[in-house]
C-alpha positions in Angstrom: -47.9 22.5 -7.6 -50.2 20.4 -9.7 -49.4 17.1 -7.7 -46.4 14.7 -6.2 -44.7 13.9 -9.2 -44.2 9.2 -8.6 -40.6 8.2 -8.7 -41.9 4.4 -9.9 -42.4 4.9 -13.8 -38.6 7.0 -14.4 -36.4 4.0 -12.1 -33.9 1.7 -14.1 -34.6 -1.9 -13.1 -34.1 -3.1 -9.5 -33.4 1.1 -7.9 -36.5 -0.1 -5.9 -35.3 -3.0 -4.4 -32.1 -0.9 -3.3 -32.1 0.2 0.1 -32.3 3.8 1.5 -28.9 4.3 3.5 -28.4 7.4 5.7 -31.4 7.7 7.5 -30.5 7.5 11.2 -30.8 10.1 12.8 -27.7 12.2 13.7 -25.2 11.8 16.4 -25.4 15.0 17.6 -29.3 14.6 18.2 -28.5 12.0 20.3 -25.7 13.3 22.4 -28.5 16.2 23.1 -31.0 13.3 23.8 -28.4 11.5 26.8 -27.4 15.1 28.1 -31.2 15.3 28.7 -31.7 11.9 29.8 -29.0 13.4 32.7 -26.1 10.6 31.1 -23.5 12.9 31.9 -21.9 14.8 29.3 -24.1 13.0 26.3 -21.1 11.5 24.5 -22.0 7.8 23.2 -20.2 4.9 23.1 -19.9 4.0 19.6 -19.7 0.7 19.3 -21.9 0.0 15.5 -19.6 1.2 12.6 -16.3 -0.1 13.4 -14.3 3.3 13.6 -11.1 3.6 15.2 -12.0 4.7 19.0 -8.6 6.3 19.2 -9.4 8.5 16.6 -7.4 9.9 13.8 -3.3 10.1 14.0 -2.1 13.5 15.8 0.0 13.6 12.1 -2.8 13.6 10.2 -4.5 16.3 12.0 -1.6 18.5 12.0 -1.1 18.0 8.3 -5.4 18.2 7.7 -4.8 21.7 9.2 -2.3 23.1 7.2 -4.0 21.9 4.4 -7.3 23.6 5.2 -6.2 27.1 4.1 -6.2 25.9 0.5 -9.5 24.0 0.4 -10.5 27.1 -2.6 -8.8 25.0 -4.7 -9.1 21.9 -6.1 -7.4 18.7 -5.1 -4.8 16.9 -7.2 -7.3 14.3 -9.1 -4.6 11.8 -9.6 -3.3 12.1 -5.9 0.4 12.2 -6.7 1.8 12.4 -3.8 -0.3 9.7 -2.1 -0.2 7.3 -4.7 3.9 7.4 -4.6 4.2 6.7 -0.9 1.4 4.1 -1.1 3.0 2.4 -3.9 6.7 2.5 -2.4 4.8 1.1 0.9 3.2 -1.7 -0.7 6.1 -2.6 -3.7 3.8 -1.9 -6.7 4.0 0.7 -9.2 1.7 4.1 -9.2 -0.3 2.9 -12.5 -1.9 0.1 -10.3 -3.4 2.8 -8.0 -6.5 4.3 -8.2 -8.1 6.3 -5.1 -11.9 6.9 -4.5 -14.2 8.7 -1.7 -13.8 5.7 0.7 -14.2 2.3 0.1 -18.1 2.4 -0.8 -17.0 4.6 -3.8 -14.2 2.6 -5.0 -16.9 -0.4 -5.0 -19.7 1.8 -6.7 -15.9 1.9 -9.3 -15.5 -1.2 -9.9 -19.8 -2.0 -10.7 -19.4 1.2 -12.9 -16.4 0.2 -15.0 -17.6 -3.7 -15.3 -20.9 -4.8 -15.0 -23.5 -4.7 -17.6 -27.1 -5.0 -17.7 -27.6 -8.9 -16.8 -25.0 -9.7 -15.3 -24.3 -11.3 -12.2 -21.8 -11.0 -9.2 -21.0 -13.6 -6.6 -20.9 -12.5 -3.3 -20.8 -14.1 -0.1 -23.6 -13.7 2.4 -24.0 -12.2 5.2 -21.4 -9.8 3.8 -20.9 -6.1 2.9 -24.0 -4.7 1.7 -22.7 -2.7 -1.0 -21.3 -5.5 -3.2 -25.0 -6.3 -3.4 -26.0 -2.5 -4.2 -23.5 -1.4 -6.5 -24.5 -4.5 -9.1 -27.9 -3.5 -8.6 -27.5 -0.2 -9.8 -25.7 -1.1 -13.0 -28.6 -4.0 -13.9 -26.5 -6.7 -12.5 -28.1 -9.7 -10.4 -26.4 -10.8 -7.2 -26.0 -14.2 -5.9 -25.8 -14.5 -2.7 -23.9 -17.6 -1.2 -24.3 -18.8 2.5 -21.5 -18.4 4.6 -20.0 -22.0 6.0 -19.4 -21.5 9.9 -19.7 -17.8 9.5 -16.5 -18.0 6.7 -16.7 -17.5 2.8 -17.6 -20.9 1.2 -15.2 -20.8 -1.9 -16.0 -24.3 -3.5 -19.8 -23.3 -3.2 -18.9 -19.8 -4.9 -17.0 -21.0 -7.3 -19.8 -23.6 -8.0 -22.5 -20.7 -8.3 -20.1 -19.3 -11.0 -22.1 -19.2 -14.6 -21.8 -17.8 -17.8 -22.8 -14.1 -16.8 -21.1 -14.0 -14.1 -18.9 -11.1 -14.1 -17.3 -10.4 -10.5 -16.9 -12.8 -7.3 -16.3 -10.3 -4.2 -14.3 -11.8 -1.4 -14.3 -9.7 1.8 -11.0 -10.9 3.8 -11.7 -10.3 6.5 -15.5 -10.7 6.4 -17.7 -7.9 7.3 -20.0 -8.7 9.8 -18.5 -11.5 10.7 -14.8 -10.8 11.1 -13.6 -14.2 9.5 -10.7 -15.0 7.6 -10.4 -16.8 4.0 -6.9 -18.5 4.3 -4.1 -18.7 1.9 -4.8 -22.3 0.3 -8.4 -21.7 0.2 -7.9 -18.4 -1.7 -5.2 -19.8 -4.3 -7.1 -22.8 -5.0 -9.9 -20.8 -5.7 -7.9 -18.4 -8.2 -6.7 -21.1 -10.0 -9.6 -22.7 -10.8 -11.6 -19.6 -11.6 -12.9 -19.2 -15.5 -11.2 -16.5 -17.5 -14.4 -14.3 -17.8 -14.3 -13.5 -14.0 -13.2 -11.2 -11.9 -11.8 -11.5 -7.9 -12.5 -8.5 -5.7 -10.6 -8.8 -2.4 -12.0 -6.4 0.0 -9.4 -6.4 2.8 -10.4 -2.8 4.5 -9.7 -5.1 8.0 -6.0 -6.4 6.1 -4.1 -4.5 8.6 -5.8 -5.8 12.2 -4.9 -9.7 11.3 -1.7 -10.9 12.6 -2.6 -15.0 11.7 0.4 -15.9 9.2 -2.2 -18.2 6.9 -4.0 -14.6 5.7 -3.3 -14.2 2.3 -1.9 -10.9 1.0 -4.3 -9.4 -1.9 -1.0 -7.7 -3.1 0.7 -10.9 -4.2 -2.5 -12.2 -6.1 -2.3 -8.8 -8.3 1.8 -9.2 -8.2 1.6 -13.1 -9.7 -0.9 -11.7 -12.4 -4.2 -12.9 -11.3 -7.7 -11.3 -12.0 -7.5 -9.3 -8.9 -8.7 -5.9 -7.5 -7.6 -5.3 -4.2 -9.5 -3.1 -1.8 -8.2 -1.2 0.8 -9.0 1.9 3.2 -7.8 4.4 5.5 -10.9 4.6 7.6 -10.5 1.7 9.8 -6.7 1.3 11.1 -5.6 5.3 10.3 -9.1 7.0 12.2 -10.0 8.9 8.7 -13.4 7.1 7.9 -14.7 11.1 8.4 -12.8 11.6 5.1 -13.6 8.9 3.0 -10.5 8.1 1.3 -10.2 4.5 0.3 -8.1 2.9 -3.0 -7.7 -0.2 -5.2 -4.8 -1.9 -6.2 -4.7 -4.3 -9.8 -2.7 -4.2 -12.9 -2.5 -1.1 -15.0 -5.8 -2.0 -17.5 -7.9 -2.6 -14.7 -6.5 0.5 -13.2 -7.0 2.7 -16.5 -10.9 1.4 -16.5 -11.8 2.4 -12.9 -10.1 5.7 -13.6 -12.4 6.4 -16.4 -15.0 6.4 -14.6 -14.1 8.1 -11.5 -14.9 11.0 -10.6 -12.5 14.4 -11.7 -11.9 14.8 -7.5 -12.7 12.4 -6.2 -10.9 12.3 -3.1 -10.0 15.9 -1.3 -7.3 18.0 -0.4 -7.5 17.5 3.2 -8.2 13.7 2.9 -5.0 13.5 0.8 -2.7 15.2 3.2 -4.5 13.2 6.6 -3.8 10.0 4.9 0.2 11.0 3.6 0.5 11.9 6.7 -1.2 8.8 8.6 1.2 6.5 6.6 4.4 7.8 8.0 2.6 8.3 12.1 4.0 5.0 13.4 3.9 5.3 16.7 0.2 5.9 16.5 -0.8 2.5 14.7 1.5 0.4 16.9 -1.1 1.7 19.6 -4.3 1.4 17.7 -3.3 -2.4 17.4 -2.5 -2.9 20.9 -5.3 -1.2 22.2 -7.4 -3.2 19.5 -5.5 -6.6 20.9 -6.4 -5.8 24.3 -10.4 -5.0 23.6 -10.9 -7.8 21.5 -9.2 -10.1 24.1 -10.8 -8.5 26.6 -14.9 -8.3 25.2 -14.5 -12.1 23.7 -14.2 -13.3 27.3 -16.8 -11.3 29.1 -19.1 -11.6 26.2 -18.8 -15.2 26.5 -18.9 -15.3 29.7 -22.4 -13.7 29.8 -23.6 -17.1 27.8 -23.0 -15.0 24.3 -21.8 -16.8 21.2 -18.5 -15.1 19.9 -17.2 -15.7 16.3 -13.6 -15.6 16.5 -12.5 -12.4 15.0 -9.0 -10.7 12.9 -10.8 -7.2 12.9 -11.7 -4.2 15.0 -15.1 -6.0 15.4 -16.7 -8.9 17.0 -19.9 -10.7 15.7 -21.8 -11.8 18.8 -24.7 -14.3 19.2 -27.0 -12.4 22.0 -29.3 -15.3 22.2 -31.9 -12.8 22.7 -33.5 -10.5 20.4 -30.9 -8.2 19.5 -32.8 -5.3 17.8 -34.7 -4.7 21.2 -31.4 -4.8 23.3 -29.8 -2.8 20.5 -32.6 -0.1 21.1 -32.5 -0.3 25.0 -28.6 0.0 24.9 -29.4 3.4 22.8 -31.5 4.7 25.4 -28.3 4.8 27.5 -25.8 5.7 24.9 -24.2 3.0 23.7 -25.0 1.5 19.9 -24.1 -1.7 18.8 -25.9 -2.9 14.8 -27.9 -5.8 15.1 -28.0 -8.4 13.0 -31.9 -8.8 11.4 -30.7 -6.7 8.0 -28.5 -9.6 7.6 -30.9 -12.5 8.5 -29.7 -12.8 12.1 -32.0 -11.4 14.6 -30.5 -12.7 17.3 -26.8 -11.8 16.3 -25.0 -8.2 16.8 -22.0 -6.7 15.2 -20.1 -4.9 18.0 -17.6 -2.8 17.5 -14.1 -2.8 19.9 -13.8 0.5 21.9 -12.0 2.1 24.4 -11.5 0.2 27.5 -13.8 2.1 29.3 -16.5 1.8 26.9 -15.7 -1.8 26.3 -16.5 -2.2 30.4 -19.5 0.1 29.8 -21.2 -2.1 27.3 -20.3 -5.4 29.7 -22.0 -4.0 32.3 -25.1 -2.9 30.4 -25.5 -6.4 29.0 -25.1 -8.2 32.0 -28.2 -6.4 32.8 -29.9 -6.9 30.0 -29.4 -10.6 29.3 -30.1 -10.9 33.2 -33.3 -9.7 33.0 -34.2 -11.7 29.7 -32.9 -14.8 31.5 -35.4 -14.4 34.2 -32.0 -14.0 36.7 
């Protein structure tokens, strides 16, 4: 080879200020690492990517494995069959549908379809990193608007609305911080937004919140708003393996994001896990209980270890260590157990914690009362 050929002269504007995702190393690298360590059988507690501890519905896998003898062939692109039983479920029709390869992909969608070089999208921060990304890669500028007591300041988005912008993404419930934006807030907010704008509600957490004030993305679409709802199958259903996420808005937004989606974009055995996910409901009257029950549960020992809790409507709390959390974050690794700390978001001394099983959930406790103990001087 005549030398290393430099990435930096063939970018589009702003690819360098994107973040590399995917580099960590894999989990089965570390279950060999604790196995070595002598921690027992090397299985982690993962507690950093908010997947379902319970794993995926006992439906889902007997339907992913009758599916996998026809994995020669192409999936249905338009995901018939999904899209009718997710459109009877939620009362809209199957022209307001569109699926994608997880919720990331749906996002990457929406940037693909609408934004233009110059642009700029609202977002709330901290929030979902990818809202930031996906405008970057189309030329599009974010602006990034402080949270107000760890909840999405609508009158100070709405204020940083301009002429270019293009999109305001509202994630309801808020990743990291597992807040809710409430239904007055919300409408108000609609109402008063300028007709070159449009609302993305990402509610991947919509089915863990049980307070009656959460608005429903559905009926902003439904009353004719400029509205794309966001939701997933990762989080509540156990499929984030599959990446199978969708959007929900009126039939021209709809026939945009399909242009640009990909031919199959979501696959045969994705399609069947979900279909049959949405009819297992024994299996997600358990995964909210058991949720109930860990959140209840790690809010009060958490708390009781001196640690700030945000009150949260997700599978997730956002915790206030009052330590540095990267280094406790490491030295919880070391004994199988991950948690993402907060300095990518700002927030060194913050954590985002996802709820696991009760034993884990206990595990964790137990760890931190050790390692806050020792940072304490007790």
């Amino acid at each position: 080879m005549k030398g290393t050929v430099e990435a930096g002269r063939f970018l589009r504007e702003g690819i360098a200020e994107i973040p590399v995702w995917g580099t960590a190393p894999p989990l089965e690298e570390l279950e060999a690492a604790l196995v070595q360590a002598g921690f027992g059988d090397g299985e982690p507690a993962l507690m950093d990517t908010n997947e379902n501890p319970l794993g995926p519905s006992p439906m889902a896998l007997e339907s992913m494995a009758r599916e996998l003898g026809r994995v020669n062939r192409y999936p249905d692109g338009g995901c018939t069959f999904l899209a009718r039983a997710v459109a009877a479920r939620l009362g809209v029709r199957e022209d307001m549908l569109v699926f994608g390869n997880g919720g990331d992909n749906c996002i990457r969608l929406i940037a693909a379809a609408f934004l233009d070089q110059g642009d700029e999208v609202v977002v709330a921060d901290p929030s979902f990193p990818v809202y930031q990304m996906s405008a970057r890669i189309m030329g599009a500028r974010p602006a990034a608007v402080p949270l107000s007591e760890h909840v999405h300041d609508l009158t100070a988005m709405r204020g940083r609305i301009g002429d270019r912008t293009k999109i305001v993404f509202v994630c309801n419930p808020n990743n990291p911080t597992g807040t809710i934006v409430r239904r007055g807030e919300l409408e108000r907010f609609l109402r008063d937004l300028p007709s070159h704008v449009l609302v993305v509600l990402d509610e991947a957490y919509f089915e863990f919140v049980s307070d009656p004030d959460y608005p429903n993305g559905i009926d902003s679409v439904a009353a004719g708003c400029p509205v794309i709802v966001l939701r997933t199958f990762s989080k509540l259903y156990g499929l984030a393996g599959l990446r199978i996420g969708y959007l929900v808005a009126a039939p021209g937004l709809i026939e945009a994001l399909r242009r640009v989606r990909e031919p199959y974009a979501v696959s045969r055995v994705a399609q069947a896990g979900a279909l049959a996910a949405l009819e297992d409901h024994e299996f997600v009257r358990r995964v909210l209980a058991a949720n109930e029950e860990a959140r209840t549960y790690l809010r009060r020992e958490l708390e009781g270890l001196g640690c700030e809790v945000v009150p949260s409507h997700t599978n997730f709390l956002f915790v206030n260590l009052q330590a540095d959390a990267a280094a406790i974050a490491a030295g919880l690794r070391e004994r199988g157990i991950l948690i993402r700390p907060g300095a990518s978001w700002g927030l060194p001394s913050w954590a985002r914690v996802t709820l696991g099983t009760m034993a884990n959930n206990r595990r964790l406790v137990g760890e931190l009362r050790g390692a806050l103990g020792r940072r304490a001087g007790t």
